[in-house]
MITIPA-984730 format. One record per atom (N, C-alpha, C): residue in one letter; x negated, y, z. Coordinates in steps of 0.1 Angstrom, whole numbers, plus 5000, padded with zeros to 4 digits. Layout:
N
aXYZ;...
REM end
This chain:
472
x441148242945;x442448262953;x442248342965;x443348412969;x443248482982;x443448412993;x442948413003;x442948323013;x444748353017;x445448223022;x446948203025;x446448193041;x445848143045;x445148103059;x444148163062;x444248283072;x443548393069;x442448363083;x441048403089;x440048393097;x439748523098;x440048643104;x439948743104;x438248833109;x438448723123;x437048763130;x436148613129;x436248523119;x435448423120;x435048323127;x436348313139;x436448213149;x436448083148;x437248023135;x437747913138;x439347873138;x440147963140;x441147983141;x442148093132;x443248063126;x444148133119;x444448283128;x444248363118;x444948453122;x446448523112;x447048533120;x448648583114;x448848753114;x450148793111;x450748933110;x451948903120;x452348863132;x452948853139;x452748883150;x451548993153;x451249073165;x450249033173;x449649123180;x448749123185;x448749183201;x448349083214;x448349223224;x447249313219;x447949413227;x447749563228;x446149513231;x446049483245;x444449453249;x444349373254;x442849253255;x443049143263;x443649053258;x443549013243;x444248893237;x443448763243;x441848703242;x441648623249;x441448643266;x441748733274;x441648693290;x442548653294;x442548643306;x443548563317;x444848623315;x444848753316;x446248823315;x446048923301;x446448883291;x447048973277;x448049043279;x447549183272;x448749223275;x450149243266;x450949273277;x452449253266;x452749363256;x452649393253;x452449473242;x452149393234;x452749393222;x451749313208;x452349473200;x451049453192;x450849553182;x450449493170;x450449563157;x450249503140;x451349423137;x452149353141;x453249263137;x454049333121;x453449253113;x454149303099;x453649393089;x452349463092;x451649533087;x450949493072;x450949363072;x450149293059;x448849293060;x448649293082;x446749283077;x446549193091;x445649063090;x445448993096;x444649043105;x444749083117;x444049103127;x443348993139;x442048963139;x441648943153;x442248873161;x442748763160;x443648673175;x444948703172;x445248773164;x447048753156;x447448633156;x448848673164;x450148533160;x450248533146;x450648383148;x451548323132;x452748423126;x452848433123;x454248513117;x455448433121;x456148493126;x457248383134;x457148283138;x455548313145;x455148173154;x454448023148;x455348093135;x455047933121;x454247943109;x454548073103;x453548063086;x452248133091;x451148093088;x449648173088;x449948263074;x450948233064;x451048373057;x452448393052;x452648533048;x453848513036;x453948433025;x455548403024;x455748293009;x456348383000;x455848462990;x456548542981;x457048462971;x457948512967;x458848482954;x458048482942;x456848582945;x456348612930;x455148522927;x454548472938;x453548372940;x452548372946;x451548382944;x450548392951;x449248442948;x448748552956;x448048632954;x446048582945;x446148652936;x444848572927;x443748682928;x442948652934;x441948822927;x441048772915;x441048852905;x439948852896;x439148942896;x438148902890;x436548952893;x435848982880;x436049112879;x435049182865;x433549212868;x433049202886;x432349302886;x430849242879;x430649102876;x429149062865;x429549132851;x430649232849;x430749262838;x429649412831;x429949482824;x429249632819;x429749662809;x430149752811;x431349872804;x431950022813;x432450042804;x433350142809;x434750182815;x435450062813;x436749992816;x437249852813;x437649792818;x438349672818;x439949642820;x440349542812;x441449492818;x441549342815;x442649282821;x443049162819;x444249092812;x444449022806;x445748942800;x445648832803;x446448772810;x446748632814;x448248562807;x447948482803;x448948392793;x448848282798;x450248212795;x450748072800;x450948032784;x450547932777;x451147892767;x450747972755;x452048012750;x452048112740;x452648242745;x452648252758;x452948382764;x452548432773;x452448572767;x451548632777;x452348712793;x451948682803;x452548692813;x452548822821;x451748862817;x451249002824;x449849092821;x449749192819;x448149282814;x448549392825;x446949362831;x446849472838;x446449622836;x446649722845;x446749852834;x444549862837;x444349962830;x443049962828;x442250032838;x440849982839;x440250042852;x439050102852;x438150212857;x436950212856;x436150082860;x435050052852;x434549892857;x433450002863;x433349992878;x432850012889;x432749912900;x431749972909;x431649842919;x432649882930;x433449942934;x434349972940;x436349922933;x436449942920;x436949872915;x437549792904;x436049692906;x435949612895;x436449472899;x437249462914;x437949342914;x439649392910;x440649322910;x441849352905;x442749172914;x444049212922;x444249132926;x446049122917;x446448992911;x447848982909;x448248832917;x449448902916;x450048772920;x450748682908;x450548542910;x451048412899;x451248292906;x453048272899;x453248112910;x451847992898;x452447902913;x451047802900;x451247752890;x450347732887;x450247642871;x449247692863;x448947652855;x447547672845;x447547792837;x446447862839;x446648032829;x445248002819;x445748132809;x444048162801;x444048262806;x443048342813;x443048472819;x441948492813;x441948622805;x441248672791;x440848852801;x439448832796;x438848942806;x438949082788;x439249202788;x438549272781;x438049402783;x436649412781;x435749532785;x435449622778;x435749712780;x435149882764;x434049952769;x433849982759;x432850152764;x432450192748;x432950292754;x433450382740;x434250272728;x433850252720;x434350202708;x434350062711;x432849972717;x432649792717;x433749822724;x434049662725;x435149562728;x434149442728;x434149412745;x433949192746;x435349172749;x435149062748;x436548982753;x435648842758;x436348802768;x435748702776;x437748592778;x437448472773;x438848352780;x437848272792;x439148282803;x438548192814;x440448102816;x440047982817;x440847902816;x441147862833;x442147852841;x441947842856;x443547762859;x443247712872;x444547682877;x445047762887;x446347782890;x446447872904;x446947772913;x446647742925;x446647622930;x446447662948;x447747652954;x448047692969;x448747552971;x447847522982;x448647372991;x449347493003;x450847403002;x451747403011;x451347293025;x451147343032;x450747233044;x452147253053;x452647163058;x453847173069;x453547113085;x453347123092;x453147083103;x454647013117;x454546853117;x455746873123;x455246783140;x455746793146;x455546693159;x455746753169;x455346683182;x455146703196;x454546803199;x454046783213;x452746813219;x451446803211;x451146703209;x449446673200;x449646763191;x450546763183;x450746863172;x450547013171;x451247023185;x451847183185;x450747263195;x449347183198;x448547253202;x448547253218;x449547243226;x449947243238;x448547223248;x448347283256;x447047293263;x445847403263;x445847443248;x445147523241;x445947613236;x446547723251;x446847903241;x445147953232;x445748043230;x444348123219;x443248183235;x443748203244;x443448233254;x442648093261;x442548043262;x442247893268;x440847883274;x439947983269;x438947973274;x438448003287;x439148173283;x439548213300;x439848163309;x441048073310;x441047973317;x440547863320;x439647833312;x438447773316;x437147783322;x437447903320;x436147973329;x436648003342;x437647983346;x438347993360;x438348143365;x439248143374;x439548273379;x440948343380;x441548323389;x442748443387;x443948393379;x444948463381;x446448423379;x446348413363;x447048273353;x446948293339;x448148293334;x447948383318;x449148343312;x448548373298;x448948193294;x449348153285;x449848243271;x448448273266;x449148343248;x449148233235;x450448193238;x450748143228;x451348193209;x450948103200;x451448153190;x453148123191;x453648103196;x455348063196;x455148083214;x456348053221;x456148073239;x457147963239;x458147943230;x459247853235;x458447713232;x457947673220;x457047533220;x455847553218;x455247613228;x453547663237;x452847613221;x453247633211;x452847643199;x451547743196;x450347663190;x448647693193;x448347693176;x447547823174;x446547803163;x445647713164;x445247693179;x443947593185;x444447473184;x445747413179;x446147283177;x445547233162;x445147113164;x444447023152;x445147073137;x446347033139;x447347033123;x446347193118;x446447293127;x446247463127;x444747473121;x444147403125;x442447383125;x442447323112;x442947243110;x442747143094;x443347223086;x444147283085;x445147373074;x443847503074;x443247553084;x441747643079;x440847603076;x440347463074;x439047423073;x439247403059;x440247353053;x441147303039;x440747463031;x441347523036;x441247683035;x439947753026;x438747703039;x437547763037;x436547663030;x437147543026;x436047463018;x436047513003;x437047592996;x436947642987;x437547782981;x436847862970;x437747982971;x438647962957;x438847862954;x439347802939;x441347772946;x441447742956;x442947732962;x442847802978;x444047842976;x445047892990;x445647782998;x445747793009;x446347683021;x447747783026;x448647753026;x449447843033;x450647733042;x450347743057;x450347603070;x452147683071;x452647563077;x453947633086;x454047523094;x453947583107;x453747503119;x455147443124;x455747363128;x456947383136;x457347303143;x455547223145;x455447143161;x456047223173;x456547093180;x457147203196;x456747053206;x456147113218;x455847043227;x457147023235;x457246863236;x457746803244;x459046753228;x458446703219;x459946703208;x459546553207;x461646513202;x461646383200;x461646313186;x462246223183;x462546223167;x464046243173;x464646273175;x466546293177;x466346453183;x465746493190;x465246593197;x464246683194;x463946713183;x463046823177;x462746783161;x462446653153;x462446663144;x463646653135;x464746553137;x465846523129;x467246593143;x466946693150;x467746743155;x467146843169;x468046943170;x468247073181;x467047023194;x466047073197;x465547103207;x465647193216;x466847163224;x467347313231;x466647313244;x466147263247;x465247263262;x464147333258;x463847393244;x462747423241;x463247563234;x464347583236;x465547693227;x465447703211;x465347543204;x465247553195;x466947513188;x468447563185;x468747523177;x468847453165;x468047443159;x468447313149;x466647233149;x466947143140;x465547103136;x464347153133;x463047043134;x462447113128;x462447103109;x463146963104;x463547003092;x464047073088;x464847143097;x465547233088;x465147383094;x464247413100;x463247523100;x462547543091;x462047363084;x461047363076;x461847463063;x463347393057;x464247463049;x464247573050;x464247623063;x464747783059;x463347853056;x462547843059;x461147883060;x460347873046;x460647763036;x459947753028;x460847693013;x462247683018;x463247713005;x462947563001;x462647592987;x463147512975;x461647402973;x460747512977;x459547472977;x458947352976;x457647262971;x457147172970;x456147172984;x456247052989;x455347083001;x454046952998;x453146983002;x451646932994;x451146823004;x451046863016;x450546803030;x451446793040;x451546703048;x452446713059;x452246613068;x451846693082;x451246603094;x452646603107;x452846483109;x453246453123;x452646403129;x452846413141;x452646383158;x454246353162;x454246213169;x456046203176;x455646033179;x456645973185;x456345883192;x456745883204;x455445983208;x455245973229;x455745963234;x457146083232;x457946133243;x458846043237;x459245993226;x460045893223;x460045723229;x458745723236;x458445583245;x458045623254;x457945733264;x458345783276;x456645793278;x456445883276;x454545953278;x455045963292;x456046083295;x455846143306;x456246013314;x456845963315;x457645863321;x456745803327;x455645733317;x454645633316;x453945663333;x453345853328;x452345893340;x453045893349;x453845943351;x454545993367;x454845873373;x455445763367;x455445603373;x454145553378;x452945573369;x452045483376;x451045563386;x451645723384;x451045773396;x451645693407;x452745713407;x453545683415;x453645543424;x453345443412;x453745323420;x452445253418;x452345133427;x451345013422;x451744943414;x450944883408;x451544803395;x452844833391;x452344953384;x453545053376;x454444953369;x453644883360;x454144853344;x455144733349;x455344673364;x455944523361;x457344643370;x457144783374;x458244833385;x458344883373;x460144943379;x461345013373;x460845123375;x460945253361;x460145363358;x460945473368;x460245523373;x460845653381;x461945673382;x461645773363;x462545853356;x462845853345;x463745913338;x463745933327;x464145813319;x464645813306;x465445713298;x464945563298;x463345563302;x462945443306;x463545373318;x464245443332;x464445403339;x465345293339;x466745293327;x467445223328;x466745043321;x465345043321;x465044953315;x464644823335;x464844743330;x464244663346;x462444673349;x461844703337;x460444723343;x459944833333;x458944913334;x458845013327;x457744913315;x457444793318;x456844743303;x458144753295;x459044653298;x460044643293;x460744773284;x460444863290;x461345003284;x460245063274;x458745073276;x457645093263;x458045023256;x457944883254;x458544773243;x460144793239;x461144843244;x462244873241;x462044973232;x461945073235;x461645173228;x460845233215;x459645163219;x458945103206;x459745053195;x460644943195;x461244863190;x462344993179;x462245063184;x463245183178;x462445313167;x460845283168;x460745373158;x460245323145;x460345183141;x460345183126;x461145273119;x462745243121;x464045303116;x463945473120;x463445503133;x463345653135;x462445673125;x461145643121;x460145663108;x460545683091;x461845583093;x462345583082;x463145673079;x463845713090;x464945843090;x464245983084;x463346013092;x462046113088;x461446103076;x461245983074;x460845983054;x461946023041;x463245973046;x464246003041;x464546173037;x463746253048;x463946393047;x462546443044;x461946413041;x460546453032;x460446353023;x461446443010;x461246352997;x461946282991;x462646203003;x463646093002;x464846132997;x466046032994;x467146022990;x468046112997;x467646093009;x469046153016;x467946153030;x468846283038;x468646323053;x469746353058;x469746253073;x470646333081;x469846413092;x470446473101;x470146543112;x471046573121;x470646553137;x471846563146;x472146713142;x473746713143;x474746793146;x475446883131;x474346863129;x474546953111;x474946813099;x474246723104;x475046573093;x473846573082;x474346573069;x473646533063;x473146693058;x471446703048;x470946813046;x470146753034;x470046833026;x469046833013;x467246783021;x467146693016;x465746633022;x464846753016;x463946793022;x462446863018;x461946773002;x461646872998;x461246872985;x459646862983;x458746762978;x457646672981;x457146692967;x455546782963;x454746762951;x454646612947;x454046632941;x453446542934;x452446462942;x452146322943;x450746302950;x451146352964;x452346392969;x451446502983;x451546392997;x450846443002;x450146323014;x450946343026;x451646263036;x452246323046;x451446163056;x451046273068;x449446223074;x450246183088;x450746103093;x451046053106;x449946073114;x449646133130;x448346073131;x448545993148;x447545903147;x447945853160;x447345903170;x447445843183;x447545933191;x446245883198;x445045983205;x443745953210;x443945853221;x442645773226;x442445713237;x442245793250;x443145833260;x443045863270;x442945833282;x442045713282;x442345593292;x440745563299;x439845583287;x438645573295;x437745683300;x436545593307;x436045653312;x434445723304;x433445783304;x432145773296;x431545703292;x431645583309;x430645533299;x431745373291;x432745403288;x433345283282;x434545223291;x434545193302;x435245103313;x436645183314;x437945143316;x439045183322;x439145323334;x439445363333;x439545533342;x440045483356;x439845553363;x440845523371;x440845653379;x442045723379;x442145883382;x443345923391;x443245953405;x444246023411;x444545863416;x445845863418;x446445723425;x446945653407;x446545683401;x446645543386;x445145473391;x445945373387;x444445243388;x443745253379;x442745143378;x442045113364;x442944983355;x443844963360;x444344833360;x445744863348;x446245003353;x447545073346;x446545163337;x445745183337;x445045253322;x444745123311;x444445083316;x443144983311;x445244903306;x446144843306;x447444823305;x448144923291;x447545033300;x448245173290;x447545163277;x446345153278;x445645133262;x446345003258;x446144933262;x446144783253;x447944733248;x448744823254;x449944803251;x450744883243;x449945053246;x450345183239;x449645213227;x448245213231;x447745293221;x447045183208;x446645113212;x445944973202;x446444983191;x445744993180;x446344993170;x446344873169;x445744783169;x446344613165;x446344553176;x447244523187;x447444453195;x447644293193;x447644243201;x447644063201;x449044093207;x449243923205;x450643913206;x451343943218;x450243903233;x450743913243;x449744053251;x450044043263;x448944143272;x448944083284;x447744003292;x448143943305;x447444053317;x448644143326;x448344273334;x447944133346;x446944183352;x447044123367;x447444253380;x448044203384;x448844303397;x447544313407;x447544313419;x447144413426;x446944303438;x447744223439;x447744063449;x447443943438;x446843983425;x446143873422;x447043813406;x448143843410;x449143753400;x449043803386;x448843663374;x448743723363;x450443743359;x450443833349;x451843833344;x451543853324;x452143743320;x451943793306;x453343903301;x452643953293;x453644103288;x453744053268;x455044043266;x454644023253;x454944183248;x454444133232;x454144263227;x454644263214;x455644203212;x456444163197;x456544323191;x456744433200;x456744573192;x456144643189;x454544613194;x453644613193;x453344733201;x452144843196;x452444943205;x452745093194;x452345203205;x452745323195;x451945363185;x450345293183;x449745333177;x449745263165;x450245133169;x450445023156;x451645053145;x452745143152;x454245133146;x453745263140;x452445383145;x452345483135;x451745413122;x450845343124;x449545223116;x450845173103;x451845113112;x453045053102;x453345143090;x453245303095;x454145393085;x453345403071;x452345333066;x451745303056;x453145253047;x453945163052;x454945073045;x456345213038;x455845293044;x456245383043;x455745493028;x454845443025;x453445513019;x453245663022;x453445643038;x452645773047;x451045693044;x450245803049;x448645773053;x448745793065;x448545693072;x448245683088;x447045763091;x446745893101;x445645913103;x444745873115;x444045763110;x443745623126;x442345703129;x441645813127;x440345863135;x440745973147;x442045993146;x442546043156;x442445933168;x442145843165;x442345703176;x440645663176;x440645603163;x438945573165;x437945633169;x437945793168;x437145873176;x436845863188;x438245843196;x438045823213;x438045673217;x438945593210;x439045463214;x438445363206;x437345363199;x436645303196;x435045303195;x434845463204;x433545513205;x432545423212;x431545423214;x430945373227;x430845443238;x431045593239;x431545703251;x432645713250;x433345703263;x434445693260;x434645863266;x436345933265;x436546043265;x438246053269;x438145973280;x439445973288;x439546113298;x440446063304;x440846183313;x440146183328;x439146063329;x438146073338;x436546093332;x436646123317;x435146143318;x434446223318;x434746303328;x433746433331;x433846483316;x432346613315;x432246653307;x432346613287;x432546433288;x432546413275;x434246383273;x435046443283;x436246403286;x437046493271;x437746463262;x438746533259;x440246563255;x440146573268;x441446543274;x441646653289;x442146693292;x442646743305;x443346653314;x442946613329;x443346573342;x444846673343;x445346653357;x445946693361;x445646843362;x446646953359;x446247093358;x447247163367;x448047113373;x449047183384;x448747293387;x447247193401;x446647303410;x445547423402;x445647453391;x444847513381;x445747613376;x446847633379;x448047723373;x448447693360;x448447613350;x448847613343;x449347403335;x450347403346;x451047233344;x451347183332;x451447243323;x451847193309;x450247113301;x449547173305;x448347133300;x447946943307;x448246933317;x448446793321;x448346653310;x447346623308;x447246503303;x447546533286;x446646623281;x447146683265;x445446703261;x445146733252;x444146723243;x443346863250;x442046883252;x441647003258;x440747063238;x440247183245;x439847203227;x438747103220;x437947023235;x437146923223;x438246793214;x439446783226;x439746713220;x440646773204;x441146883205;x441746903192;x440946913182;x439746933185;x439046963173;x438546813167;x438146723177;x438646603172;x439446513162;x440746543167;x441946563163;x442146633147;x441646723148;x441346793130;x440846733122;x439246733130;x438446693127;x438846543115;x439946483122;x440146353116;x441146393110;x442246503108;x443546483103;x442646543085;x441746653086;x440846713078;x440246613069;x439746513076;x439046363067;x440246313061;x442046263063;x442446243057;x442946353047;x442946463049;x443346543040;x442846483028;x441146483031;x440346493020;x440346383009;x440946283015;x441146123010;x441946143003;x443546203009;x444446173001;x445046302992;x444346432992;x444646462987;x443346522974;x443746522960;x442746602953;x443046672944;x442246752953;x442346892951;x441646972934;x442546992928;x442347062917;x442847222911;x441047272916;x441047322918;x440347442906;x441347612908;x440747642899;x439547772897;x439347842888;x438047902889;x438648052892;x437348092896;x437348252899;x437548352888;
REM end
């Protein structure tokens, strides 16, 4: 198969036909100018194709090369048959090493692709029996998802220096090739040349489940869904893989930090800001809110696969259309709480007391029934935990017969080094980035951590999906 998920310069990273700057795609300042957009050739640090596909979805299917060149003769061609019909014969070629490969395109399903070779009068004929076999991967969620922290540029910025900007694959949802979902849809890619991966991204930083997946994220200038981006983008189609990230902003991430910057013993005070505030203590509003995403989980399953989908503002919508076997990979969200060597962070004006809270209420995948916070003058306070937290209610969507992806969690939060947002170098995760020019990056995955993040969404790939796969 031809690669759908293309690696142009061998980085690591997807390259697209959606442009390129002119010069300076990885420094501080790229420039504006993008050039190749549309050309049909994957360039070097290329955007996605409208920010979302790593390739074209043709009608006719999907690009196959065959390979005569172990052959010897003087011309070749090929016949490929489905069944009792034959599908297509290609016209004839010198068998040379220049063009002794031949590329067609075929939607999938099982061929006999019958090689035949002349010179002068002989005739071989060679049957090779294959499957044509492209996973559709879809990408849907937040922040974690959509790369946020990690432009393609990011290193530059890392290396410090000078005014930055941000080359993203999308600009409206700081949407990253360097995001996990992006990274596992190329690793899927290059473990074999028997199938194509072809990804569509349509994570957006800062999305809700009402607010970017099952409806309009317009603070992010997205009119409608991402369901129904996924629709227009990929039609009628069977989709193979499908990873979300969502939750956070649904139980108030931002909320969470800016309160316990803010206050002492955050979690028993009324939250700053934001939809938590109308709750009387900002425990109370995590566990409120919590309490709301079984049924938001279920909404979202209903439109991958399911019976029926609604979506704000449009109403009801043809749910996405779901292979056979195909795996849709929830993943939970990393430990960003500790420190290296293991103990509770304690970073800026947050305690160790509000991290060390933050894990055991947010991120735990199996939480106990209660959580006893001690305040700051001594007093214990028990917190119950009937809704458990966000990592357990992703853990829940098994009931769902999602595959929870839990090494996104176990990697950081059950290591013996821990990789919060105070551990120095084994940290992966980003501190506060304000004074660094670039705020969005604030408390999001840095690239150790996305690769992490793959790293694990890739291991569930591998579980849940199998891959059958066909010959050259």
């Amino acid at each position: 198969m031809v690669p759908q998920s293309k690696d142009a310069n061998g980085d690591g990273f997807i390259d697209g036909d959606g442009g390129v700057p002119k010069s300076g795609a990885l420094e501080l300042q790229p420039s504006t100018t993008f050039i190749g957009a549309g050309n049909f050739i994957a360039q070097p640090n290329e955007r996605l194709i409208g920010g979302a596909l790593s390739w074209y979805l043709d009608a006719g299917g999907y690009p196959v090369q065959l390979n005569a060149c172990a052959s010897t003769g003087a011309t070749y061609f090929w016949t490929i048959s489905q069944g009792q019909s034959i599908i297509k014969t290609t016209s004839a070629r010198a068998l040379k090493k220049k063009t002794c490969k031949t590329t067609v395109s075929l939607p999938e399903g099982q061929y006999v692709f019958q090689l035949t070779v002349r010179s002068g009068a002989a005739r071989r004929v060679l049957n090779l029996n294959a499957n044509v076999l492209n996973y559709l991967m879809v990408a849907l969620g937040d922040s974690y998802a959509s790369g946020e922290g990690n432009p393609r540029n990011v290193e530059a910025w890392l290396s410090g220096g000078g005014a930055f900007t941000p080359y993203w694959d999308d600009d409206n949802c700081n949407r990253s090739s360097r995001g996990a979902p992006a990274q596992s849809a190329l690793a899927l890619e290059k473990a074999s040349p028997h199938y194509s991966v072809t990804l569509v991204d349509v994570a957006c930083s800062g999305a809700t489940v009402d607010s970017g997946i099952l409806g309009p994220q317009r603070q992010a200038g997205q009119t409608i869904s991402q369901i129904q981006q996924l629709r227009g983008l990929i039609g009628e189609r069977q989709i193979d893989i499908a990873t979300i990230s969502i939750g956070g902003n649904d139980t108030g991430f931002e909320t969470v930090l800016t309160s316990c910057a803010l206050n002492n013993d955050c979690p028993i005070r009324r939250a700053t800001n934001g939809s938590l505030s109308r709750y009387p203590t900002l425990q109370e509003g995590v566990q409120a809110e919590l309490g709301k995403l079984p049924a938001n989980f279920a909404r979202i399953a209903g439109c991958l696969g399911g019976i029926s989908c609604s979506v704000s503002e449009a109403g009801a919508v043809p749910p996405l259309k779901m292979a056979a076997g195909a795996a849709i990979l929830p993943t939970m969200y990393p430990d960003i709480t500790r420190s290296s060597s293991g103990a509770a962070c304690s970073y800026l004006t947050i305690s160790a007391a509000d991290f060390a809270w933050a894990r055991a209420t947010q991120l735990l995948p199996a939480p106990g029934p209660n959580y006893i916070f001690t305040t700051t003058s001594g007093q214990q306070v028990t917190m119950p935990l009937a809704n458990g937290t966000l990592n357990s209610q992703v853990g829940a969507t098994s009931a769902l017969r999602w595959s929870p992806v839990s090494g996104s969690w176990s990697s950081s939060g059950e290591s013996t080094t821990g990789h919060g947002v105070c551990a120095g170098n084994d940290s992966w995760v980003f501190g506060l980035t304000a004074f660094q020019g670039f705020t969005s990056a604030s408390f999001h995955p840095n690239p150790a951590g996305q690769r992490a993040i793959a790293q694990a969404i890739t291991g569930a790939i591998n579980a849940a999906v199998t891959a059958t796969a066909g010959t050259d």
